[in-house]
N, C-alpha and C positions, 0 to 999 in steps of 0.2 A: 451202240454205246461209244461215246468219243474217248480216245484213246491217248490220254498225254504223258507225253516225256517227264523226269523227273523237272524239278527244275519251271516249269512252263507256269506251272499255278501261283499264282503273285504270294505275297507274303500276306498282303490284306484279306485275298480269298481265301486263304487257309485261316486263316486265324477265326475270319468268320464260322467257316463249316466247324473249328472248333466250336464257337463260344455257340454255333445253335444244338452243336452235338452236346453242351456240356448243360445247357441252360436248362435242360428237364431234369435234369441230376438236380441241380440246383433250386429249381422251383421246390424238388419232392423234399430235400435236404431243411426249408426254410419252414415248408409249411410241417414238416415233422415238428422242427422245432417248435413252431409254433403251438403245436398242438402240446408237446409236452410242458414249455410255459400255462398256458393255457390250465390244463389240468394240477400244477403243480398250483397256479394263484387259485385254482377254486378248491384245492384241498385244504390249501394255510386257512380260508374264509370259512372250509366246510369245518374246519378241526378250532375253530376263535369259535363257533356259535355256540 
């Protein structure tokens, strides 16, 4: 395993292994909501018939 000092990892690689660290959070966060949109426009539709 390579071994780095504080300090070595650039500012753009970090921020990267953030945003890939963060961006399955974020998929699961979107498609939630989508899902609860989702059921809320087919309850207004199911509750108008």
């Amino acid at each position: 395993l390579l071994h780095l000092e504080p300090g070595t990892i650039s500012t753009t690689t970090r921020d990267d292994l953030i945003l890939i660290g963060i961006s399955p959070y974020l998929a699961w966060t979107f498609a939630l909501q989508g899902e609860i949109m989702f059921g809320f426009c087919w309850f207004l539709v199911y509750s108008y018939e």
